[in-house]
Structure formats: C-alpha cells, structure tokens
C-alpha positions as CSV (number, residue, x, y, z in Angstrom):
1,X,141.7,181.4,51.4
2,X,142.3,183.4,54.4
3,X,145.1,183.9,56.4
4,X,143.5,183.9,60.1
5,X,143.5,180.8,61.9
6,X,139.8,178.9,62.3
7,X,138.2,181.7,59.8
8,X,135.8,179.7,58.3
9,X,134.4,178.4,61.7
10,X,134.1,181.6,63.2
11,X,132.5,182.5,59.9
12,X,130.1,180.0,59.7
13,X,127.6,178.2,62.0
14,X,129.4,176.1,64.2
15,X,127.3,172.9,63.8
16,X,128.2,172.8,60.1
17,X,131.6,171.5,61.7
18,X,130.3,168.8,63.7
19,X,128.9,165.3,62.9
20,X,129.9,165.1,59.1
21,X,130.6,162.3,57.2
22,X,134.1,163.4,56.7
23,X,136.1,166.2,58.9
24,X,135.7,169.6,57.7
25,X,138.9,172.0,57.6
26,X,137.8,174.4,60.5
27,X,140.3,177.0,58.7
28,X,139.6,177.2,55.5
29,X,135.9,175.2,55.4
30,X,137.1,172.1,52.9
31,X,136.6,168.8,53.6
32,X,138.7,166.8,54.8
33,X,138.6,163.0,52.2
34,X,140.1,160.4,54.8
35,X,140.1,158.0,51.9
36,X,142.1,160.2,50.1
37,X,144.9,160.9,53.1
38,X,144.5,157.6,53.9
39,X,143.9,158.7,57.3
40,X,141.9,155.3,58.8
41,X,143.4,156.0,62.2
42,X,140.5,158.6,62.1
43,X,138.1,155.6,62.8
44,X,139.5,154.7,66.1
45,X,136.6,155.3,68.1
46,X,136.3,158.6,70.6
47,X,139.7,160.0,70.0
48,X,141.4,163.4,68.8
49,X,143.4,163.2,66.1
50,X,146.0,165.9,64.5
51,X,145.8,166.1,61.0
52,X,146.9,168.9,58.7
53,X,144.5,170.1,55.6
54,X,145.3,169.0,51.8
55,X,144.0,172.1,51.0
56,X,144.9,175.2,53.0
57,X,148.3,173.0,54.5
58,X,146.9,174.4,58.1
59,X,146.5,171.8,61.4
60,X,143.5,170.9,62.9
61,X,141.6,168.5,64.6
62,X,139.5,165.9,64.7
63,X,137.5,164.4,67.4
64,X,135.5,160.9,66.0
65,X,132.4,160.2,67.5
66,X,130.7,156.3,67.1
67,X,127.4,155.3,68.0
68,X,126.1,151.8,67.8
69,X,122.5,150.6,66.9
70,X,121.6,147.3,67.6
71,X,118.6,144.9,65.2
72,X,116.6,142.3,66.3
73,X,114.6,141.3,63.4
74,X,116.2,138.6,61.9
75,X,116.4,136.1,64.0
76,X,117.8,131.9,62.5
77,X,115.8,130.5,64.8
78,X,112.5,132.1,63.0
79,X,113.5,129.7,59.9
80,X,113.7,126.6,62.2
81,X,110.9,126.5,63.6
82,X,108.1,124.0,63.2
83,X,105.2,124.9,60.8
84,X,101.9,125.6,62.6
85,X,104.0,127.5,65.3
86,X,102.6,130.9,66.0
87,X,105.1,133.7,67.0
C-alpha cells in the first residue's frame, strides 16, 4: 500500500476504474464489495456517494451509473390468440 492519495489510479489506466461491477478503491486499487459494507445506498441511481475503503481505510467516491434495456418478445397476448392466426 502506498501512502499518496489516488496512487493506484494515476498508476493505472483510468478506465479500469470506471463501469465495474463493484467500485474500485481509486487509492489503493481493491475493490470495493457493497454486499459486504452493506452499502445498498450505492444503487440509488446517478448519484455520488462518499464511502471509505475496507482495505486501505482511505475516502473515496463513487458515482453509479444505470442504464435500462427494454424486451419485447414475450408478449401474453401471443398465448391467447386463436389457432390458425398468423403473426
């Protein structure tokens, strides 16, 4: 570990910091386990959050991100129909 503030995202490319599954500590590079902090509030969409590493004990933060996809394909009306119907 290393004493200087952000040194593992200076160190590092910075896109390995961005769009993970779970935060990554931008100081000392570990990730961050929200199930494990029990930090849920990090799934309020499009917000900054202040949390403070369970390994290195440093602050940083996290900005969440969500993005929706929408689906089509199955469809109740589809098993309703009458039989002979074409789609």
């Amino acid at each position: 570990m290393t004493d200087k503030p952000f040194a593992s995202l200076k160190a590092g490319p910075s896109y390995e910091f961005s769009a993970n599954r779970q935060p990554k500590c931008p100081h000392c590079g570990s990730e961050y386990v929200i199930e494990d902090h029990d930090a849920w509030q990090l799934y309020d969409e499009n917000d900054t959050h202040d949390v403070d590493c369970g390994h290195c004990g440093r602050e940083f933060q996290v900005t969440s991100r969500a993005s929706w996809t929408f689906s089509t394909d199955e469809q109740d009306a589809l098993d309703d129909e009458e039989p002979g119907h074409e789609h």
